[in-house]
C-alpha positions as CSV (number, residue, x, y, z in Angstrom):
1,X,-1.8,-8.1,-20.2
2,X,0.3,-10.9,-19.8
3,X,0.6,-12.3,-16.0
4,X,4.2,-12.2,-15.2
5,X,3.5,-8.2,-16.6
6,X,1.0,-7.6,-14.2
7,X,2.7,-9.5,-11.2
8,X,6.4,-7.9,-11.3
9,X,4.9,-4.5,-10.2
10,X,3.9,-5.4,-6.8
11,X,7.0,-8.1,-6.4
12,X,9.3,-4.8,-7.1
13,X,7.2,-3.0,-4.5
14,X,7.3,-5.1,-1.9
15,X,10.8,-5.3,-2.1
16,X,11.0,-1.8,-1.7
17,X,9.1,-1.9,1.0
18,X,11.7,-4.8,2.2
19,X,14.3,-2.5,1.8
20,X,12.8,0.9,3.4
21,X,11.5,-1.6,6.5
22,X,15.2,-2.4,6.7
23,X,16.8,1.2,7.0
24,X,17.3,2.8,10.6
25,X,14.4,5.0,11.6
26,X,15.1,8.4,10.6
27,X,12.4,11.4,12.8
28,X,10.2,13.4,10.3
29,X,11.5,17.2,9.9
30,X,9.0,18.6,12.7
31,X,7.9,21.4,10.1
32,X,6.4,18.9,8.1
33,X,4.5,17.4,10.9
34,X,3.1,20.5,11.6
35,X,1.7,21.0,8.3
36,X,0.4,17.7,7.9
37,X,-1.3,17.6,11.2
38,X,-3.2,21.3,10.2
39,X,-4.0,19.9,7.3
40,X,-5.5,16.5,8.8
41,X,-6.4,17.3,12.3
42,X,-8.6,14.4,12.4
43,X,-6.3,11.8,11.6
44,X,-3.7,11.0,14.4
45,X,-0.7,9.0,14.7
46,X,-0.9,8.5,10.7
47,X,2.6,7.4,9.3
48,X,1.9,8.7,5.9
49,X,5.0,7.1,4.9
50,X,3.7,3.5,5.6
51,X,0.0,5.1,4.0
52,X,1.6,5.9,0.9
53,X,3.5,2.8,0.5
54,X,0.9,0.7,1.3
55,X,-1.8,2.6,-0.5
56,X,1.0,1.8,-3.7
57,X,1.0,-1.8,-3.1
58,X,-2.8,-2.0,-2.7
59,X,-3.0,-0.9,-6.7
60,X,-0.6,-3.0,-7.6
61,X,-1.8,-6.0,-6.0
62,X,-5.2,-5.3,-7.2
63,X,-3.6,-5.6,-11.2
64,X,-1.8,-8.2,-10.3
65,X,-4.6,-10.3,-9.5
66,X,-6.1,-9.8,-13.0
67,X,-9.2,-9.4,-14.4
68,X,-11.3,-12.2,-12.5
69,X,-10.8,-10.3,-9.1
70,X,-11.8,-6.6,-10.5
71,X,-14.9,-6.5,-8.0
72,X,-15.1,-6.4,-4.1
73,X,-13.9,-9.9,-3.5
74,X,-10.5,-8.7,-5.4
75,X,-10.6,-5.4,-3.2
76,X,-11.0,-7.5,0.2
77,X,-8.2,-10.0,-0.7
78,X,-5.9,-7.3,-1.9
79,X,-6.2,-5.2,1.4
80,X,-5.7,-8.5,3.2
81,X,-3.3,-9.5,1.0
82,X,-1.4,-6.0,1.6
83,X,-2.3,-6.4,6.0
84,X,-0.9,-9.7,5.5
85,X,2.4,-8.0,4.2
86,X,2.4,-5.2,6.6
87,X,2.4,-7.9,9.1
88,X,5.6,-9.6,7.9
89,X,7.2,-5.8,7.6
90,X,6.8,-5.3,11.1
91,X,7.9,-8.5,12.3
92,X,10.9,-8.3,9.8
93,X,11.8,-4.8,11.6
94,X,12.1,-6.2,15.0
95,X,15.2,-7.9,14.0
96,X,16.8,-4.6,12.7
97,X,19.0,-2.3,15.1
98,X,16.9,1.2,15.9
99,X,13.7,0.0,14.8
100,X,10.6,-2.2,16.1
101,X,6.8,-3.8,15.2
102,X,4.6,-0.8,16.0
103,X,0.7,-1.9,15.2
104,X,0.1,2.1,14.6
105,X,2.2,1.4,11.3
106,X,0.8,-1.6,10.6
107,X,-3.0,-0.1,11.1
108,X,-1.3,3.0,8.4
109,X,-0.8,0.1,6.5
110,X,-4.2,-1.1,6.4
111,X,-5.7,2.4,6.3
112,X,-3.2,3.0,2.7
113,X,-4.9,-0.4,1.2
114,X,-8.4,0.0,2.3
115,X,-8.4,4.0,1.3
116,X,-6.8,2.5,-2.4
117,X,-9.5,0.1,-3.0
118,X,-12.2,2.6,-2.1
119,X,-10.3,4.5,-5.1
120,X,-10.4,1.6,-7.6
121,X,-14.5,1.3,-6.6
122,X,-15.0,5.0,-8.5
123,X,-16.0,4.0,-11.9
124,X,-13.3,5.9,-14.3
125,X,-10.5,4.1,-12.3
126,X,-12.3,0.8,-12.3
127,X,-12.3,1.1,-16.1
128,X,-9.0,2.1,-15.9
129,X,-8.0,-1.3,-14.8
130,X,-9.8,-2.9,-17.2
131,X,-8.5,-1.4,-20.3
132,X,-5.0,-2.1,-18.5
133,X,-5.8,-5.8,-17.9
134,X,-7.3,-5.9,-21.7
135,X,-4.2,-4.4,-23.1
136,X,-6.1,-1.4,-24.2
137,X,-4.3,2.2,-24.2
138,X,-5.8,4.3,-21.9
């Protein structure tokens, strides 16, 4: 896969993320959050938009480093790679009206990337990425 291919994915997503970090905070419907907390109990505090989101940039970042990272060392820099982001979101939100840096976001953040990469470590997505990076149909 060529590089610019495998780099535009997580450029587009972090601009997303640019772009969501700079919309007013909006409160989760409460029904939700009592649904997701049954369903979780043992997680708390977790902003599963900023999992999600994160957890989507991990993957990304992870192809877009190619086919020399795919082993831990790619995981490790693509979760700091993605903390290092989430860092930069939360500062960037303290200059927006109705929101503000909260380090419960920014450890959601973390937990998205980390909880990705332990994904890409299971062997059928690992070759997954291969054939991806190798051009190969999947």
């Amino acid at each position: 896969m060529k590089t610019w291919l495998r780099i535009v994915p997580a450029i587009i997503w972090m601009a997303v993320i640019f772009y969501m970090s700079h919309q007013p905070g909006e409160a989760l419907d409460e029904n939700v959050m009592v649904w997701v907390k049954k369903l979780f109990p043992f997680i708390r505090d977790l902003n599963f938009g900023h999992f999600i989101a994160y957890f989507i940039l991990a993957l990304f970042v992870y192809l877009a480093l190619g086919a020399k990272w795919l082993n831990w060392r790619g995981r490790l820099l693509t979760v700091l790679i993605c903390v290092l982001y989430g860092v930069t979101d939360e500062y960037h939100q303290s200059f927006i009206p109705g929101r503000s840096p909260d380090l419960l976001d920014l450890r959601n953040d973390g937990i998205g990337a980390l909880i990705a990469m332990l994904l890409v470590s299971l062997k059928p997505v690992h070759r997954l990425y291969i054939r991806l990076l190798e051009g190969k149909k999947y």
